[in-house]
C-alpha positions in Angstrom: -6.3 -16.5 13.1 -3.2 -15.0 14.8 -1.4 -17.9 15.0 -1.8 -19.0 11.5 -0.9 -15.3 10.0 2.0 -15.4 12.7 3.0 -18.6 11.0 2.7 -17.2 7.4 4.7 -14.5 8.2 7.6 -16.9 10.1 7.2 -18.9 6.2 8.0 -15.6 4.1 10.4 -14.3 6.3 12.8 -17.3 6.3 12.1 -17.9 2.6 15.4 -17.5 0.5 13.2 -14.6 -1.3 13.5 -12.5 1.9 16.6 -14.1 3.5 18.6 -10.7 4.9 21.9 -9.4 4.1 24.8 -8.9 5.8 25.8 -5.5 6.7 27.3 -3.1 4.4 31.5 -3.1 5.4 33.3 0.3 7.1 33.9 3.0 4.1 37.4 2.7 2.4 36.8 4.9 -0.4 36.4 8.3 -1.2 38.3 11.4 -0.2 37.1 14.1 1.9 35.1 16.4 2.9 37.6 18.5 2.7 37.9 21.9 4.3 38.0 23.5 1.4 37.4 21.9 -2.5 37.8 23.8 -5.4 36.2 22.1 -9.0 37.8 24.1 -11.8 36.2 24.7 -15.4 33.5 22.9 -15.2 30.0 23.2 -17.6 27.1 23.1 -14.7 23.7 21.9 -15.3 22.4 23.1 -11.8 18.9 20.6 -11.7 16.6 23.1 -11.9 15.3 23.2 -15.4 18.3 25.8 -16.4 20.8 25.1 -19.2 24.0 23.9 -19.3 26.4 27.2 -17.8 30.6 27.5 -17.9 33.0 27.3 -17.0 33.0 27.7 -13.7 34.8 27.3 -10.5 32.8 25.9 -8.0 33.8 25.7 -3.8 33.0 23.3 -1.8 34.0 24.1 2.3 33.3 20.7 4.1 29.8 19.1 2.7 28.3 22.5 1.6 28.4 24.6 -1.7 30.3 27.7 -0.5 30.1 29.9 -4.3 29.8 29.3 -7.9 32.0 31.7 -9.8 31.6 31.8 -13.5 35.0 32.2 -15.0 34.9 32.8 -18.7 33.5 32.1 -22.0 33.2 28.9 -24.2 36.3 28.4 -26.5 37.5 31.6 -25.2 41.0 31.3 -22.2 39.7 31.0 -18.3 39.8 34.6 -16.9 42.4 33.7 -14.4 41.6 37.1 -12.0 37.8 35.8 -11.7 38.9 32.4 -10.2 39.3 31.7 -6.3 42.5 31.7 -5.3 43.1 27.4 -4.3 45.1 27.6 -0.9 48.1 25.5 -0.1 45.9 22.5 2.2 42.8 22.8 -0.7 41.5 19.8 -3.0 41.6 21.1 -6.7 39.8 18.9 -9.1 40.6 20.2 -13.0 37.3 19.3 -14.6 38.2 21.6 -17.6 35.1 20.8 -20.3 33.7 18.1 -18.5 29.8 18.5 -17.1 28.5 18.5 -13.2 25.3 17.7 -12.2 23.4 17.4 -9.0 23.2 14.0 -7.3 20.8 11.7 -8.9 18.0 10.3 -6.9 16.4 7.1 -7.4 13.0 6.6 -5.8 12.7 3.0 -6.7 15.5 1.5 -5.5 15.5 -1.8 -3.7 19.0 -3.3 -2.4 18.5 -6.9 -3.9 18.4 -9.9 -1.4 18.7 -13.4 -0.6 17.1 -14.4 -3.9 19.4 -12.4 -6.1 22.4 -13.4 -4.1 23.2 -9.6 -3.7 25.4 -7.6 -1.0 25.2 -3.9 0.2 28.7 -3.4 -1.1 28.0 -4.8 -4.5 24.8 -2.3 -5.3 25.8 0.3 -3.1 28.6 0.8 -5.6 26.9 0.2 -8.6 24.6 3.3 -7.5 27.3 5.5 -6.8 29.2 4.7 -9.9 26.6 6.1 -11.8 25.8 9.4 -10.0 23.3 8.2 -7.7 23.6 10.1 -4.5 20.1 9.3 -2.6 17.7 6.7 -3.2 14.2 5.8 -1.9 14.1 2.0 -0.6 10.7 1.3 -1.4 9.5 -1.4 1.3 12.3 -2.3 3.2 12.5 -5.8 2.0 15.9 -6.7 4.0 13.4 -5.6 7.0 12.8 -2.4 9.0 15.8 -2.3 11.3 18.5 -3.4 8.6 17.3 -0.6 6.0 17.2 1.9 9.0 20.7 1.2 10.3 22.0 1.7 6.8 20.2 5.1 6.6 21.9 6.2 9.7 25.4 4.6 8.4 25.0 6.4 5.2 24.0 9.8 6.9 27.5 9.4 8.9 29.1 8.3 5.8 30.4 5.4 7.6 29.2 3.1 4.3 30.2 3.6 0.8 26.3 4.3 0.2 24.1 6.6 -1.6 21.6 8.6 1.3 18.6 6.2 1.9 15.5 7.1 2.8 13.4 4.5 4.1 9.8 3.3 3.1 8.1 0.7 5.0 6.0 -2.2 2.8 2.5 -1.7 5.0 2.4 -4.4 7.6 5.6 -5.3 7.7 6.9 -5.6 11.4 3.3 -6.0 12.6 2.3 -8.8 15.3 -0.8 -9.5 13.7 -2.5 -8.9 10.0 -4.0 -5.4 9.9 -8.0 -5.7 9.3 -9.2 -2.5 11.3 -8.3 1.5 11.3 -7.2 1.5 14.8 -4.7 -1.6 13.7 -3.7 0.5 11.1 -3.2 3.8 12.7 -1.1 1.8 15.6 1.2 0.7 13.1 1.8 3.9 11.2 2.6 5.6 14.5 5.0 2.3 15.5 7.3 3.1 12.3 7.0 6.8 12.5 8.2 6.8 15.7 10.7 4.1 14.3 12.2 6.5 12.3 11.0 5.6 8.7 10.4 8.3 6.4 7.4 6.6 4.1 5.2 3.7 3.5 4.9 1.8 0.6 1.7 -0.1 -0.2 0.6 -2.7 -2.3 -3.5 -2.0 -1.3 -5.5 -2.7 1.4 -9.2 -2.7 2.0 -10.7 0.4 1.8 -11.3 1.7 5.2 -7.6 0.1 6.7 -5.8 1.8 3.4 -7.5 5.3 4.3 -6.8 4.9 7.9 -3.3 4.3 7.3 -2.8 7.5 4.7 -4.8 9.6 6.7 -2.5 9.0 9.7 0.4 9.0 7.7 -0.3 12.3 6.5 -0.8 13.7 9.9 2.5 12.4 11.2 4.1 13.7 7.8 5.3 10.4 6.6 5.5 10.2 2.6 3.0 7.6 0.7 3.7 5.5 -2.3 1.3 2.9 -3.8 2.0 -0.2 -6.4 -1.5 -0.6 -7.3 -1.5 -4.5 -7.3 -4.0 -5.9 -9.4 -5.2 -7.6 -6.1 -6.1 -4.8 -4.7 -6.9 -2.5 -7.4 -10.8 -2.5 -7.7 -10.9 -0.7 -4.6 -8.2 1.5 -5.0 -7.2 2.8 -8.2 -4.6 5.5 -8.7 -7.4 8.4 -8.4 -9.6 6.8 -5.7 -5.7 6.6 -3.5 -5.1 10.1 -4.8 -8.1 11.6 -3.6 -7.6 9.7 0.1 -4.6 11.8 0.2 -2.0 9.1 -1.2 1.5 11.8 -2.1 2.8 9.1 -5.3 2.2 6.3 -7.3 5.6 3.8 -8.3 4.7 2.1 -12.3 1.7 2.5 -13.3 -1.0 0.0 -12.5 -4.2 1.6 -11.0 -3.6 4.8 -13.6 -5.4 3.0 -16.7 -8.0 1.7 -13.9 -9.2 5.1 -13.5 -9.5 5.9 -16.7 -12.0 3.1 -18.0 -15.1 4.1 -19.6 -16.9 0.5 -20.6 -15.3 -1.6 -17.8 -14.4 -1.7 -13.9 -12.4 -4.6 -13.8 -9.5 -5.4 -16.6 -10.5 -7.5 -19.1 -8.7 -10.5 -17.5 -8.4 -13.9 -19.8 -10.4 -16.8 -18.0 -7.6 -18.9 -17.2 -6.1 -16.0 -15.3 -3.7 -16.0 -12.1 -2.0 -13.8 -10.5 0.6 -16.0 -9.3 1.2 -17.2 -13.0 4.2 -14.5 -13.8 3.6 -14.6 -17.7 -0.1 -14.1 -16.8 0.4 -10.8 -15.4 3.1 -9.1 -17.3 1.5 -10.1 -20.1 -2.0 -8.6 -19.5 -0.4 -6.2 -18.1 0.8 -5.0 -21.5 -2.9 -4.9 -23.2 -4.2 -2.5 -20.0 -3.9 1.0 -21.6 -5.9 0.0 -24.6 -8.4 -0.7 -22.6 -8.2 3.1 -20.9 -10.2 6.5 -22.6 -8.1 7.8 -25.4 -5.3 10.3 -25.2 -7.2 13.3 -24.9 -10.2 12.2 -24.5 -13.0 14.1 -21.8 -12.4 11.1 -19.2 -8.3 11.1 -19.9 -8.3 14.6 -19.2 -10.5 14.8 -16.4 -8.4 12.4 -14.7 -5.1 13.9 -15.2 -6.5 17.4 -14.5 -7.7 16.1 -11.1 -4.7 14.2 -10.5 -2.7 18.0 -10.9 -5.1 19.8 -8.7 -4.3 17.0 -5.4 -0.5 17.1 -6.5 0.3 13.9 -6.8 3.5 12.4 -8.2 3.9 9.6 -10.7 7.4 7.7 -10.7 6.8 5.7 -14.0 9.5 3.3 -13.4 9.4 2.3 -17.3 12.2 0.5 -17.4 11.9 -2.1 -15.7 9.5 -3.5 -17.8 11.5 -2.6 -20.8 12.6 -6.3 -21.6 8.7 -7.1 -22.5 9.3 -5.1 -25.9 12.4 -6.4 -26.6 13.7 -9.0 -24.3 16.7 -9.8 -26.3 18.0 -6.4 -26.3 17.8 -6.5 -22.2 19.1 -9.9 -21.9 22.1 -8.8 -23.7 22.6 -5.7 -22.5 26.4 -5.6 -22.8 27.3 -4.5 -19.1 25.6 -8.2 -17.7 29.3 -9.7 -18.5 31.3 -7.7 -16.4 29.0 -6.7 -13.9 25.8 -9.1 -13.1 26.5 -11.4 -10.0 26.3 -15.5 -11.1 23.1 -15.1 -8.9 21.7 -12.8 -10.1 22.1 -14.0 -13.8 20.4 -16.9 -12.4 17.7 -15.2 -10.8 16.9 -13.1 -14.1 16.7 -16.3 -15.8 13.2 -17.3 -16.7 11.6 -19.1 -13.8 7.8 -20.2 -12.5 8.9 -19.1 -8.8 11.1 -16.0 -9.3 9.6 -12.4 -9.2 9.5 -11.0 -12.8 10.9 -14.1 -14.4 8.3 -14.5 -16.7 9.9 -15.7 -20.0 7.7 -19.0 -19.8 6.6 -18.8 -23.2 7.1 -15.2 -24.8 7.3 -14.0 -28.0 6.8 -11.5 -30.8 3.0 -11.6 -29.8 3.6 -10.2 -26.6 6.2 -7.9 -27.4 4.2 -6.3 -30.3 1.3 -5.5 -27.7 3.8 -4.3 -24.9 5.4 -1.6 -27.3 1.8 -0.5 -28.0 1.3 -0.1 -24.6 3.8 2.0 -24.0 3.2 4.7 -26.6 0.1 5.1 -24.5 1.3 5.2 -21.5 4.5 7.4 -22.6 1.8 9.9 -23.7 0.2 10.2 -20.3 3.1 10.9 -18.5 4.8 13.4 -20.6 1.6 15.5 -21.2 1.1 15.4 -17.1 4.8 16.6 -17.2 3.8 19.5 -20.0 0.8 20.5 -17.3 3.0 21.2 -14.7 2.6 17.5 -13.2 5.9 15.9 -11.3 7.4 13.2 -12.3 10.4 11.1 -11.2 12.9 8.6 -11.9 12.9 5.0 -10.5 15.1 2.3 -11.7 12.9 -1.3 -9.7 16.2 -3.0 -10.6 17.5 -6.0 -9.5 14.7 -7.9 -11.7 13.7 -8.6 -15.3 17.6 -8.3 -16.4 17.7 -4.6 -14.8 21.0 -4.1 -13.3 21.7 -1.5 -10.4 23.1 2.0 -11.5 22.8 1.1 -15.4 19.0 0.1 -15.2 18.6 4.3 -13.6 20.4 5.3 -16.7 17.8 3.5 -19.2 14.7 5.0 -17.5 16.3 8.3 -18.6 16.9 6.9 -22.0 12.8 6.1 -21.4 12.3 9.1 -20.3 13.6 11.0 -23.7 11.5 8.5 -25.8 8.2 10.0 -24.0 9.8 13.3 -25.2 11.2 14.7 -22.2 14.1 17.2 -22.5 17.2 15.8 -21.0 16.8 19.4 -18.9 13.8 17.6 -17.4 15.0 14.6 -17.6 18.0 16.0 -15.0 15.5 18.0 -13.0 12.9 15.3 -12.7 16.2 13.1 -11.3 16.9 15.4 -8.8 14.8 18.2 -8.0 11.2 16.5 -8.4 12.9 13.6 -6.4 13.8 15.6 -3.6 10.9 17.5 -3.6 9.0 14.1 -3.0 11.4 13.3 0.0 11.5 16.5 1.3 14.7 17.5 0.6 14.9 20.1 -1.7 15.8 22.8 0.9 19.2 20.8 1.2 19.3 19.0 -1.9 18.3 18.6 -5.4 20.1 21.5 -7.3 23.5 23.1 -7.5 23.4 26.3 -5.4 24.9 27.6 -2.6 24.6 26.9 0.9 23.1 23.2 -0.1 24.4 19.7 0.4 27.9 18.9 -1.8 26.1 16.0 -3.8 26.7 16.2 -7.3 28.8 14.1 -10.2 31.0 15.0 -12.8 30.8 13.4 -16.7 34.0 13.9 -19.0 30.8 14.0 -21.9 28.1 16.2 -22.5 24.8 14.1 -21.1 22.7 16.2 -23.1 24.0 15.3 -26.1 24.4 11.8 -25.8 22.5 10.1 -22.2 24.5 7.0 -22.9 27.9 8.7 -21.5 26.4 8.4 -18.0 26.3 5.0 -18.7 29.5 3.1 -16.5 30.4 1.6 -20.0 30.0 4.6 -21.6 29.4 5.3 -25.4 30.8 5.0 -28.4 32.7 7.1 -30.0 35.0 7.0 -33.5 37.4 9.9 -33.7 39.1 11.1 -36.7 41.5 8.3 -37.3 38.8 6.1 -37.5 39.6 4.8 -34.0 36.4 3.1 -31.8 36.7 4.3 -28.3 34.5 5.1 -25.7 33.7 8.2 -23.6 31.7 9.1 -20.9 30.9 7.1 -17.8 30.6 9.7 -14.1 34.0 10.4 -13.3 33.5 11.5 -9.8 30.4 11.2 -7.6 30.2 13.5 -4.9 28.4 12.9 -1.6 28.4 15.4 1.5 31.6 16.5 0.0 33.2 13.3 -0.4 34.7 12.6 -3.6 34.7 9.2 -5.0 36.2 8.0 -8.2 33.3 6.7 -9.7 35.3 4.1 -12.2 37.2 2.5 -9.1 34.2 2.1 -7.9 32.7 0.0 -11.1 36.5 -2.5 -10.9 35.7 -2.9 -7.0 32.6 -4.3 -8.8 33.8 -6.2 -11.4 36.5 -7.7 -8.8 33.3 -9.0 -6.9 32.1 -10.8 -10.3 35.5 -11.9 -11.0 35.6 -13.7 -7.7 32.4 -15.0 -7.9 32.5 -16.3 -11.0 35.6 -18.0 -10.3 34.5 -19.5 -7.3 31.5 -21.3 -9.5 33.2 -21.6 -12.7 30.7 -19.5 -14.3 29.9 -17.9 -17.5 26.8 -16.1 -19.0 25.1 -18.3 -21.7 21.4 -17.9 -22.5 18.8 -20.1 -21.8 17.9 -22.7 -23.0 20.8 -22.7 -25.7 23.1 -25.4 -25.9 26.8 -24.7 -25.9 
């Protein structure tokens, strides 16, 4: 039995799928930290649930918040006396009506691989273009020791790299396949000791799946569950809660625990799991099959789910494209920005993850926007009861690109009827409450971390201007032009130009694409 999971595992691991990349290259961008950075006239949101506040001047000394000094009125002249006074060797940045933020977290936020054709560099970049400062890698897919070197070369900001905090898929690094609690326990404590901050499971037999938690949560290592559908009759979202699991990442397992009539999804009888179009699209007839919104079941659940505070990170849009795929396949940023490759790997495929166009139509969409107005009801009313919820992007599949794909799960977000002020503190403060982090990061205040971005739009107005295209905009001379796009993303008081950045990125695709002579056309369409 050992040999043969031994040689399983030697199969996956040198499958193109989990082929591992290269190393991010040395930083050559940003400025800073600077002894002493002043950011003048600025309108702070500060993460915490507070509306928008300015202008002010805020100092940054080295990687830390040093004050926040509000220095005058909307539409009235800066009170020139209230400002601090910038030095001869200080960093002014003049960010006169524009809006600052705290660093965006993404806590599903994988770093692409062999089968998209991705490198460090390339998403990396894509992240910090658009204000993403941290991000949770959920599973480690490049392996253990390549996602914790990049963690420790990001903490040193010897990488252009958001912070990285690093979840383990269960299993992975093991010598043999985990069937017992002491198996499981041995491994937790191998990674812990590793230096990983969570795990990330997929399932597990009962008893090995509470092992592992249970010793997870002694060491004080973070949990996260995809509730696979192969695994979820034995654990569903409140059966992992109650074991002590700290956050789900989707949603599968959630309409699981709240059937009345059934225990097992209504599966059709030709079902497989390895059939793509299979399970995304009974996927999208699960939450009509859950108690009602508001029902005695719906809210027992999601009471009990409040009282063990647990955390859902939705991650609705990466399965955005089963509503509308057209709209997602077209997206307008896939012709400057999406990687040959991973065009190629979006495309619709029997063998690639989430590539499950193989026959898909209004049918399927019809049910999969149904399925969301459900599912968009849970989570905001767990977010109205004082649940947390956070933002995950999954991209890097299903024509999700890195940075932009964050950006629509806000837009998601909004539709469930979130306020962008919880949209901004469910992006930051939730997420770095999950992580552990909100003593250093998470909000703007003083004494924490410098990790923040600057718009040259109001976000509240418009969340599209956080976009790296930006919006649209006509002005008075009937002119179309665009605004927004981050204009600076700030990281341990290192200032990066956030549009250089997004041509650094574009340069890659340029190459790329010349090197192939390649264009986007769509498939199955003859040009």
């Amino acid at each position: 039995m050992k040999k043969i999971f031994q040689l399983i595992l030697l199969v996956l691991l040198t499958s193109p799928l989990f082929a591992q990349m290269s190393d991010a290259p040395d930083r050559a961008d940003g400025e800073g930290p600077f002894d002493r950075l002043i950011i003048r006239g600025v309108n702070m949101i500060d993460g915490t649930g507070s509306p928008a506040t300015g202008p002010v001047d805020i100092v940054i000394e080295g990687n830390r918040i040093a004050s926040i000094r509000t220095v005058g009125y909307p539409g009235l002249p800066i009170n020139e006396n209230r400002r601090p006074k910038a030095e001869a060797n200080d960093k002014v940045i003049d960010a006169t009506g524009m809006y600052l933020l705290p660093g965006f977290i993404d806590m599903h936020a994988h770093t692409g691989g062999g089968a998209q054709g991705t490198t460090p560099e390339y998403v990396y970049k894509l992240w910090m273009a658009h204000g993403i400062t941290t991000i949770r890698e959920p599973g480690s897919g490049n392996g253990m020791d390549w996602t914790l070197r990049h963690k420790a070369k990001s903490k040193k900001n010897e990488i252009t790299a958001p912070r990285i905090s690093a979840y383990i898929s269960f299993g992975q690094g093991a010598s043999e396949q985990i069937i017992n609690e002491k198996q499981a326990r041995d491994w937790v404590q191998m990674i812990h000791k590793a230096g990983a901050d969570g795990i990330k499971f997929f399932g597990a037999s009962p008893k090995v799946y509470a092992a592992a938690i249970d010793e997870a949560n002694k060491l004080g290592l973070e949990t996260m569950t995809h509730h696979a559908q192969t695994r979820v009759v034995y654990n569903n979202v409140l059966t992992s809660a109650r074991l002590g699991l700290t956050s789900m990442t989707h949603w599968y397992g959630l309409p699981e625990a709240l059937f009345e009539d059934r225990i097992i999804q209504d599966y059709p009888l030709n079902y497989n799991y390895n059939n793509e179009q299979h399970r995304f699209e009974e996927a999208g007839k699960l939450w009509k099959q859950a108690a009602e919104p508001y029902s005695e079941k719906w809210n027992e659940v999601m009471n009990e789910l409040l009282e063990l505070d647990f955390t859902l990170n939705p991650t609705m849009t990466i399965y955005e494209a089963s509503r509308d795929l057209m709209a997602q396949r077209r997206a307008e940023w896939h012709e400057k920005y999406t990687l040959p490759s991973l065009w190629r790997f979006y495309e619709p495929s029997r063998i690639s993850h989430g590539s499950y166009w193989l026959d898909w139509g209004t049918e399927q969409e019809v049910e999969w926007k149904n399925n969301f107005r459900l599912w968009m009801k849970f989570v905001n009313e767990y977010k109205n009861r004082g649940g947390r919820v956070t933002l995950g992007s999954d991209a890097g599949y299903i024509y999700k690109l890195y940075g932009f794909g964050y950006i629509q799960e806000m837009e998601m977000m909004r539709e469930a009827g979130f306020h962008p002020l919880e949209i901004f503190q469910s992006a930051s403060l939730k997420a770095a409450e999950v992580l552990g982090m909100d003593d250093e990061l998470g909000t703007i205040e003083v004494g924490k971390l410098a990790d923040m971005l600057i718009v040259d739009a109001n976000p509240m107005a418009n969340l599209k201007v956080l976009y790296g295209t930006g919006a649209i905009l006509v002005d008075n001379e009937n002119n179309v032009k665009r605004h927004g796009g981050v204009v600076y993303t700030i990281k341990d008081g290192i200032v990066y130009d956030a549009k250089q950045l997004l041509k650094d990125v574009e340069s890659m695709v340029d190459k790329a694409k010349a090197k192939e002579s390649f264009e986007i056309t769509q498939p199955g369409v003859k040009y």
